[in-house]
C-alpha positions as a printed NumPy array, in Angstrom:
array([[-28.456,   2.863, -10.344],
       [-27.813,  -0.159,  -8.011],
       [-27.195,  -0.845,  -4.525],
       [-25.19 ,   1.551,  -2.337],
       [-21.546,   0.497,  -1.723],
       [-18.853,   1.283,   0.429],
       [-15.087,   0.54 ,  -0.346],
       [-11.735,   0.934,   1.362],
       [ -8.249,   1.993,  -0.624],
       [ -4.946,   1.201,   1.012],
       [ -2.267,   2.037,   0.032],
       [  1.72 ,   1.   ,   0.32 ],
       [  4.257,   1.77 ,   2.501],
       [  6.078,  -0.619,   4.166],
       [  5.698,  -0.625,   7.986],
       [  3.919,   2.662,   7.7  ],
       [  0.785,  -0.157,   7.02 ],
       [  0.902,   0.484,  11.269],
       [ -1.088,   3.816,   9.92 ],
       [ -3.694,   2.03 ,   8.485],
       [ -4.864,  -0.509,  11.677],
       [ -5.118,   3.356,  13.485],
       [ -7.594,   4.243,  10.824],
       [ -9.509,   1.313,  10.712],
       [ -9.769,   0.822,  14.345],
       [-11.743,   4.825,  13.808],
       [-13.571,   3.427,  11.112],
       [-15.314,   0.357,  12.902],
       [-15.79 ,   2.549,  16.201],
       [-17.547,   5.615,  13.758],
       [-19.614,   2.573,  12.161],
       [-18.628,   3.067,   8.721],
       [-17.424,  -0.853,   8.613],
       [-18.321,  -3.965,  10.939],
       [-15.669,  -5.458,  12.984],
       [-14.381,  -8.471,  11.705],
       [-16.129,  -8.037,   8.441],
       [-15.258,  -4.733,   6.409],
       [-17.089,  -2.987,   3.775],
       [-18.021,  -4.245,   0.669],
       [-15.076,  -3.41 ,  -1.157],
       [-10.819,  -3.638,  -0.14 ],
       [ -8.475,  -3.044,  -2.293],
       [ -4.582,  -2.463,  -2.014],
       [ -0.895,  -2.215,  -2.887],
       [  1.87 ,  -3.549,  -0.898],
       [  1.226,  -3.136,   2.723],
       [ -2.337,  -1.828,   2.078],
       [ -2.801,  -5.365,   0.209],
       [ -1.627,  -7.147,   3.126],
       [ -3.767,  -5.039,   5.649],
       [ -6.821,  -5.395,   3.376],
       [ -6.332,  -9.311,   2.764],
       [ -6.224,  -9.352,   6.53 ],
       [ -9.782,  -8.026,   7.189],
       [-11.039, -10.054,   4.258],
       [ -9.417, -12.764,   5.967],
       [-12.343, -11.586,   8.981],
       [ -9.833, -10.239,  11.401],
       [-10.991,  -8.119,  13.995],
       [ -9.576,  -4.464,  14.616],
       [ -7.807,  -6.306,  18.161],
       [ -6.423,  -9.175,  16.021],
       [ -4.873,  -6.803,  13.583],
       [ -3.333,  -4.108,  16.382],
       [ -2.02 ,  -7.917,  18.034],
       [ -0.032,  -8.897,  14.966],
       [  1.654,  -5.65 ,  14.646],
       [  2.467,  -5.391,  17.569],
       [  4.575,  -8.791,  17.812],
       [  6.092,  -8.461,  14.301],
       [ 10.011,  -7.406,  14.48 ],
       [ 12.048,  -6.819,  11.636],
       [ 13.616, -10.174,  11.674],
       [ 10.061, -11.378,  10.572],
       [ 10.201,  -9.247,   7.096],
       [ 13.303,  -9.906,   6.039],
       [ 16.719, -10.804,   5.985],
       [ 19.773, -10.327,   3.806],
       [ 19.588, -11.946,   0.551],
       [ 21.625, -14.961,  -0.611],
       [ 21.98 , -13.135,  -3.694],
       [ 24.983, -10.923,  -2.429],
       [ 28.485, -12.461,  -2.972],
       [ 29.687, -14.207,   0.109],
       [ 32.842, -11.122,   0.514],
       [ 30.397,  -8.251,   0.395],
       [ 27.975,  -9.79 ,   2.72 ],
       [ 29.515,  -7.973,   5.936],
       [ 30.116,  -4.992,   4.224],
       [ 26.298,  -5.282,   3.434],
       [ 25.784,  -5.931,   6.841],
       [ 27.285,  -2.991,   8.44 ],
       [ 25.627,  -1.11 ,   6.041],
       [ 22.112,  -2.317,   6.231],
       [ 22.47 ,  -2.343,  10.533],
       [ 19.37 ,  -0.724,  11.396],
       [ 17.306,  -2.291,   8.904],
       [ 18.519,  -5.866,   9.626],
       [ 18.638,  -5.652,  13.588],
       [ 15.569,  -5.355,  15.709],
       [ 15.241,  -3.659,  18.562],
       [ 14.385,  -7.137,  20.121],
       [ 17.657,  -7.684,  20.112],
       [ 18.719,  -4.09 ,  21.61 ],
       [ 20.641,  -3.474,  18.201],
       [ 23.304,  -5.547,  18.614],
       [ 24.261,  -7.848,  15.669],
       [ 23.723, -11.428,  15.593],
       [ 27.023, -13.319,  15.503],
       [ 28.211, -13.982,  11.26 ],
       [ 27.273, -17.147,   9.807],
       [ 30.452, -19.274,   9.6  ],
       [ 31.22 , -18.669,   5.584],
       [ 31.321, -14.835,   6.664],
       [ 33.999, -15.209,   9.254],
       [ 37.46 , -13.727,   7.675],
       [ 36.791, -12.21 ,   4.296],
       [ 39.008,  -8.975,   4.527],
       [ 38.376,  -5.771,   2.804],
       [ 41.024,  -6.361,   0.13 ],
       [ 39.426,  -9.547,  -0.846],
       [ 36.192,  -7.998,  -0.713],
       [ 37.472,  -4.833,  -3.014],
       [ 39.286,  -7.239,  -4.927],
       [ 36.745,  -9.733,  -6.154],
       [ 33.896,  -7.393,  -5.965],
       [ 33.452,  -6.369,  -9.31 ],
       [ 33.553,  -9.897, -10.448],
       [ 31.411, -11.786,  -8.345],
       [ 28.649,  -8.997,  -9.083],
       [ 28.501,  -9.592, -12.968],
       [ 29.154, -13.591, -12.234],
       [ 26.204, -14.259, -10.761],
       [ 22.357, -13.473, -11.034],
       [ 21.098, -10.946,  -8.749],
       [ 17.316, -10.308,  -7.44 ],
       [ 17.375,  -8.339,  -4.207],
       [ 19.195,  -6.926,  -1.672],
       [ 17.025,  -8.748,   0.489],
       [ 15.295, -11.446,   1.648],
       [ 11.506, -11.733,   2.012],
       [ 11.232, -15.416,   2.748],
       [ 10.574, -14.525,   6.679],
       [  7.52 , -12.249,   5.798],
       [  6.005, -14.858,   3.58 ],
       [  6.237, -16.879,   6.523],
       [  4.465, -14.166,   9.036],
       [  1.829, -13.562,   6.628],
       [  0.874, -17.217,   6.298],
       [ -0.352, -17.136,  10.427],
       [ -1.866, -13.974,   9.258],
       [ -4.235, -15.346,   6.341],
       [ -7.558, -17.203,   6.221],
       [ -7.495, -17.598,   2.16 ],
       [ -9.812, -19.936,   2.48 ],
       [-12.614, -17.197,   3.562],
       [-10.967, -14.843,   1.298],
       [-11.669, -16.592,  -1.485],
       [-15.527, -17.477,  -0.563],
       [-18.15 , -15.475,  -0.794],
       [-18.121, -14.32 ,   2.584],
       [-15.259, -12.391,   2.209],
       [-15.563,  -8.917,   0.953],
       [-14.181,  -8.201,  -2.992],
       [-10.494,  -8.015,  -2.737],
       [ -8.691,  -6.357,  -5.221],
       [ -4.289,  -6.814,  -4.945],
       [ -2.394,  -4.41 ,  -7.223],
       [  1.319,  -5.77 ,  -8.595],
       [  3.246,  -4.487, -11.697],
       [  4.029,  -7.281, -14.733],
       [  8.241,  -7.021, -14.444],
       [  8.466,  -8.102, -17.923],
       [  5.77 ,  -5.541, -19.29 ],
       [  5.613,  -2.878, -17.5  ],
       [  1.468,  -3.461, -17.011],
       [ -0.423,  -2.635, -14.169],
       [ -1.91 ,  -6.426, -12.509],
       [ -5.113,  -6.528, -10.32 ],
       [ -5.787, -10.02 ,  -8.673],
       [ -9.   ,  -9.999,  -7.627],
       [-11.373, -13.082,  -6.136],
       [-14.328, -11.537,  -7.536],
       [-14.819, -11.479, -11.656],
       [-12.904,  -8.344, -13.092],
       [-12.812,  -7.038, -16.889],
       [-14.278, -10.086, -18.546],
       [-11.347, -12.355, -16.367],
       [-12.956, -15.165, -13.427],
       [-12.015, -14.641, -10.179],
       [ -8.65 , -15.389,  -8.916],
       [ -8.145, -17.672,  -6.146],
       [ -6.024, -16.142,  -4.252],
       [ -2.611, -17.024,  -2.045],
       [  0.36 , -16.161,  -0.326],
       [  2.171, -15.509,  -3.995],
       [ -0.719, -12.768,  -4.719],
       [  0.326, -10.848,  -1.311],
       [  4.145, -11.228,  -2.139],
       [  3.975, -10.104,  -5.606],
       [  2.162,  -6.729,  -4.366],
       [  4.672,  -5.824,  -1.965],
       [  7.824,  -6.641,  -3.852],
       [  9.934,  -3.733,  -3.608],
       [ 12.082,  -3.532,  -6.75 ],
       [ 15.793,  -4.456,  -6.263],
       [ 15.182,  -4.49 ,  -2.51 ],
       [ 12.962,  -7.413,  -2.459],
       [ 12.783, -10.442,  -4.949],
       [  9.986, -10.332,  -7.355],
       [  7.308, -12.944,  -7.042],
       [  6.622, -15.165,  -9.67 ],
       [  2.649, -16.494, -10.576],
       [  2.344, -18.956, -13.329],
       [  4.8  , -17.501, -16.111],
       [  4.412, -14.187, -14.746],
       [  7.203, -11.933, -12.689],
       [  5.533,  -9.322, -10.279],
       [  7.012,  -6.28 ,  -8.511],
       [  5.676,  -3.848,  -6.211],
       [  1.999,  -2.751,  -7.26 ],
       [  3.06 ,   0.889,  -5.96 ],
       [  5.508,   1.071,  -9.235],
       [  1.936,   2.018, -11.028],
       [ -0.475,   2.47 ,  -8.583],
       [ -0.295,   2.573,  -5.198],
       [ -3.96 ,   3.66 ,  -4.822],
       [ -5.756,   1.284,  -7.136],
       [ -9.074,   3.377,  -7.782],
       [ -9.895,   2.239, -11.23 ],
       [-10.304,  -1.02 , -10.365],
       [-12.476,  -0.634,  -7.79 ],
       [-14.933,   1.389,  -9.644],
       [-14.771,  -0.666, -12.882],
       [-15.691,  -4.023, -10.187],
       [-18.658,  -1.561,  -8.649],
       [-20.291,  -1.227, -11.633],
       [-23.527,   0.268, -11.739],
       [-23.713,   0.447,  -7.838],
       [-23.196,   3.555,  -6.021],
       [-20.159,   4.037,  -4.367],
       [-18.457,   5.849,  -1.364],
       [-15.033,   5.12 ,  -1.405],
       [-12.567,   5.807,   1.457],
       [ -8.749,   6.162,   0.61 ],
       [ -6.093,   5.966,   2.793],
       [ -2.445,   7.659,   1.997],
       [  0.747,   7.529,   4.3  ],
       [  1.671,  10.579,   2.162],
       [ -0.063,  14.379,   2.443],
       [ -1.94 ,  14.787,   0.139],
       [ -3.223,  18.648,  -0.106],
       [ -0.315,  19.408,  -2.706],
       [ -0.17 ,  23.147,  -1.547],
       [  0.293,  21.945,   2.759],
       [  2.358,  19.37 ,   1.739],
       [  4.877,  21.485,   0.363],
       [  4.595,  23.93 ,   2.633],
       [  5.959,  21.153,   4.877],
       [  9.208,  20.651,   3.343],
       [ 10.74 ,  23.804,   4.21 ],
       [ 13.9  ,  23.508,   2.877],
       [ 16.078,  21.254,   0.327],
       [ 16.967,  17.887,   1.29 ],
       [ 20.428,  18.   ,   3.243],
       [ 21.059,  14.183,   2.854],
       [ 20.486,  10.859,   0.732],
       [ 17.806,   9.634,   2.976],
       [ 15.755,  12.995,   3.22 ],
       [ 16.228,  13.21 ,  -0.677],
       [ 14.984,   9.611,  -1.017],
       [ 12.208,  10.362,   1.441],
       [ 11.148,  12.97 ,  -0.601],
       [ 10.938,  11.238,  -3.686],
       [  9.213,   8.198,  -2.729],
       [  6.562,  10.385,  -1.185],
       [  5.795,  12.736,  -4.497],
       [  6.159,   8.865,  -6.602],
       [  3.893,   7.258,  -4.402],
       [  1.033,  10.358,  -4.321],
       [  1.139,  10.465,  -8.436],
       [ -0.252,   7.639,  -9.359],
       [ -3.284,   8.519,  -7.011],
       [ -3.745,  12.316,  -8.28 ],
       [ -3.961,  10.686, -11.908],
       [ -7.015,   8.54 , -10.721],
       [ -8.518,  11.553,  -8.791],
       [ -8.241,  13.611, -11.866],
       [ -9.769,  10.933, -14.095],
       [-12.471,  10.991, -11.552],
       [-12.861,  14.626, -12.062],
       [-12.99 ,  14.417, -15.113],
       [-15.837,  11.801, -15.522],
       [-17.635,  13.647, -13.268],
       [-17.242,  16.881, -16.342],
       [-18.545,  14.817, -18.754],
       [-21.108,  13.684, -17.069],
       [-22.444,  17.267, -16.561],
       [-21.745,  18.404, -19.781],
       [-24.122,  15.353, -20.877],
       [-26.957,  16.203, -18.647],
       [-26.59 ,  20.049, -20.142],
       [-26.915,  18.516, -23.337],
       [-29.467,  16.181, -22.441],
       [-31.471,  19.135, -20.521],
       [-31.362,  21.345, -23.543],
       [-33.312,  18.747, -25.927],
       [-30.256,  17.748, -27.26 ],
       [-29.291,  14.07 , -27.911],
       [-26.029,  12.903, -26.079],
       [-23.051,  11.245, -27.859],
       [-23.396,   7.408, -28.746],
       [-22.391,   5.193, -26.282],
       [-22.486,   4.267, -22.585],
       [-22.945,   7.358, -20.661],
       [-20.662,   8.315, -17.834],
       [-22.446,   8.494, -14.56 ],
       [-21.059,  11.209, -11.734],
       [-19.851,   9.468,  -8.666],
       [-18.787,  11.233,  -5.522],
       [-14.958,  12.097,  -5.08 ],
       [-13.725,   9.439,  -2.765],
       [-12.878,  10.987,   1.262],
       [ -9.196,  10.668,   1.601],
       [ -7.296,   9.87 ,   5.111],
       [ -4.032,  11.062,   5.08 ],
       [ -1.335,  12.453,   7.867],
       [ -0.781,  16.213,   7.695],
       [  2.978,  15.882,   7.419],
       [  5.573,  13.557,   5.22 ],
       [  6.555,  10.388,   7.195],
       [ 10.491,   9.988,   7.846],
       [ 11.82 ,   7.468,   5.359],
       [ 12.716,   5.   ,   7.664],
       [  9.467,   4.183,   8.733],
       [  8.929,   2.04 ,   5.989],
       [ 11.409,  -0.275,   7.398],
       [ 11.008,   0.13 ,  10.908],
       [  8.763,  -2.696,  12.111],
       [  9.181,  -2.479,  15.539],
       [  6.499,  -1.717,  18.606],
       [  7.347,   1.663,  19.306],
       [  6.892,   2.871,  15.594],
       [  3.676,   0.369,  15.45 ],
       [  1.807,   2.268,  18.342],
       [  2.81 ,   5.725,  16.98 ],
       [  1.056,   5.335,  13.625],
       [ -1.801,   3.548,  15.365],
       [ -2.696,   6.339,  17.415],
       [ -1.806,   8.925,  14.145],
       [ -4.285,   6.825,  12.102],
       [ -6.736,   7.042,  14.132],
       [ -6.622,  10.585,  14.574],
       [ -6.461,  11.696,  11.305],
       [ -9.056,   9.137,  10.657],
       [-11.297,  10.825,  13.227],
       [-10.648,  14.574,  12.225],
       [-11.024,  13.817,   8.454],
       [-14.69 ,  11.911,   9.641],
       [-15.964,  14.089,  11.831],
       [-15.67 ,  17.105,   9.945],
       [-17.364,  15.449,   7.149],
       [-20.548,  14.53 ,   9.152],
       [-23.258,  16.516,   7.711],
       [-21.635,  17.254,   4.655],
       [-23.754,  16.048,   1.079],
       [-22.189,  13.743,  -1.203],
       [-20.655,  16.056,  -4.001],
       [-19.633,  14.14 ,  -7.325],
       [-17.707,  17.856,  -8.476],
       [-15.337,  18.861,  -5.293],
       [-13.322,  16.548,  -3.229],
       [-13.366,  15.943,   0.385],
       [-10.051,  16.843,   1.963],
       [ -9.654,  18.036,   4.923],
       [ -5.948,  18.516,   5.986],
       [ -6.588,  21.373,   8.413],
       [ -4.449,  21.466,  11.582],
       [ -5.606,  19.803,  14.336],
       [ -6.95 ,  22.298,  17.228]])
C-alpha cells in the first residue's frame, strides 16, 4: 500500500460549475485542500474540467469566485454561423434568454446587417433547403468561451510537475469511446500536454456546441459517457490509498431525489430538465457500483485467503473506501446550465458551500468504510 491520496471529481453542468467554486471555497476553509494548490488528484467533465484545470492552473478560491463573477453569457457563446442566414432571427427570438445577458438588461443587440429584411415567407420558403445544403455543427458558437478560458489558464504550470494530476474526460465523436487527457502517464499512454483544445473538447455539448477537434480526432462533451470520471482516477492512483471527493449538480440519493419530483413534467423544459439530470447521474452510479463491487471481491478474497484457501490467479483487488459525494438536495432548474450571469453565480456559491459543509461535517468522526457509502442528503436543520 502506498502513500495516502486525496482527489477531487467534478462534474458537468454548464454554469451550474458556479456550484462547484461554493464547494471548494468549504473545502480549503475545512483544510481538506491548500489554497491555490488542490489535492493531489482533479479530474473532470465539461465545466468540472474547466473548474479543475483552473486550480491546477494554482488559482486561489478568490481568483476563481472573481472570474465567475465577471463572466456574462456573451463570453460563452454566441449564435453559430452554421445556421442559414433566413433562420438566423427566427433563431434569435428563439434562443433570447440564452443569447442576451442581463448586462445588457435583456434587450437584444441590434441584427447584423445580412439579417436585416429576411421575411418569414422567405425564411419558410428556403428553409428546408438551406438546412440539407450546407454542413451543420452547432446551434452555437463557443469561440467567445475559448477566448475567456484562455485569461483563465496557466497551462504552462498545468503541465509541470507542480501542478496536481489532471485528468479531462471527452467522448471520441467518431467512436463512441470514452477519452481521458491527462498530463500525468495513464494506461501505458505519456502524458498529454495539455491546451485550450483539451478544455473545449470536454465541454462540447452535442449539437449545441461544435465539437473540438485534436490531431485527427473529433471530441464531444465528456458527460455523453461519464460525467464523473472515477475510473480514471483510481486506475492513475495506483497502489496509493485514496479518498476521493465527488461533486454532482444532480441529487444523488435515488430514493430523495425522486421524492423531489412530485409530479410529471408539465412542459419541454421541465421534461428536458429531468432527463439530463437522471443521464448525467448514470454514468456515475455505474462507477459507484463497480466500486462496490471491487470492494465484494475483495472480501470474498480475504474469506478465502483467511480460510487457508489459495485466492484466484492474478492481481488481487484491493478494497478502497467509497468516495464522499457533495451534491444539492434538490434537482437544479434546467436553465441554470445556461445562465451565466452574477445573480445565478452567487446563488450556487453559497449552495456549494453549504452542502459542502453539511455533507463534511457530518462525516467528521466517521471511519473510512470500503463496504457502505458516505451520503448524506439529510435536510438541512
Amino acid at each position: 500500500m502506498g502513500e495516502r491520496k486525496k482527489a477531487l471529481v467534478l462534474s458537468g453542468g454548464g454554469a451550474r460549475g458556479a456550484y462547484h467554486v461554493g464547494v471548494i471555497r468549504a473545502l480549503v476553509e475545512l483544510g481538506w485542500m491548500e489554497d491555490g494548490r488542490g489535492p493531489d488528484l482533479l479530474a473532470g467533465t465539461s465545466i468540472g474540467a474547466i473548474n479543475a484545470a483552473a486550480l491546477a492552473s494554482g488559482l486561489r478560491v478568490a481568483q476563481l469566485e472573481q472570474r465567475w463573477r465577471t463572466m456574462h453569457t456573451e463570453d460563452v457563446h454566441r449564435l453559430s454561423a452554421d445556421l442559414p442566414l433566413v433562420t438566423r432571427p427566427f433563431a434569435r427570438f428563439l434562443l433570447h434568454s440564452i443569447l442576451t445577458s442581463e448586462r445588457r438588461n435583456g434587450v437584444t443587440p441590434a441584427l447584423p446587417r445580412q439579417e436585416v429584411g429576411q421575411s418569414a415567407w422567405s425564411c419558410f420558403t428556403r428553409l428546408a433547403n438551406l438546412f440539407r445544403s450546407r454542413p451543420f455543427r452547432s446551434l452555437l458558437d463557443t469561440q467567445p468561451w475559448r477566448h475567456t478560458l484562455a485569461g483563465w489558464m496557466d497551462f504552462a504550470r498545468i503541465n509541470s510537475p507542480a501542478a496536481p494530476a489532471l485528468l479531462i474526460a471527452a467522448t471520441e465523436l467518431q467512436t463512441g469511446g470514452l477519452e481521458v487527457f491527462c498530463n500525468r502517464p495513464l494506461r501505458g499512454r505519456p502524458a498529454t500536454r495539455l491546451g485550450i483544445e483539451h478544455l473545449m473538447a470536454s465541454s462540447s455539448i452535442p449539437v449545441v456546441y461544435p465539437w473540438t477537434e485534436i490531431g485527427a480526432g473529433k471530441y464531444w462533451d465528456g458527460a455523453v459517457l461519464a460525467n464523473t470520471p472515477l475510473d480514471p482516477v483510481i486506475e492513475l492512483a495506483g497502489e496509493d490509498s485514496l479518498e476521493i471527493i465527488v461533486v454532482m449538480m444532480t441529487p444523488w440519493n435515488s430514493d430523495h431525489a425522486m421524492q423531489c419530483v412530485t409530479g410529471l413534467p408539465q412542459d419541454l423544459a421541465q421534461a428536458l430538465s429531468l432527463t439530463l439530470d437522471w443521464a448525467l447521474l448514470a454514468s456515475y452510479r455505474v462507477a459507484f457500483q463497480a466500486i462496490s463491487q471491487r470492494n465484494q471481491l475483495a472480501d470474498a478474497v480475504a474469506r478465502l485467503q483467511a480460510a487457508g484457501l489459495a485466492p484466484p490467479a492474478g492481481p488481487l483487488p484491493r478494497p478502497m473506501a467509497l468516495p464522499t459525494v457533495i451534491a444539492p438536495l434538490e434537482p437544479m432548474p434546467l436553465d441554470w446550465i445556461i445562465d451565466y450571469e452574477h445573480h445565478n453565480h452567487e446563488h450556487l456559491f453559497a449552495l456549494g458551500y453549504q452542502d459542502a459543509l453539511r455533507v463534511l461535517q457530518q462525516n467528521v468522526g466517521e471511519p473510512s468504510s470500503p463496504t457502505s457509502a458516505k451520503l448524506f442528503q439529510d435536510r438541512p436543520q
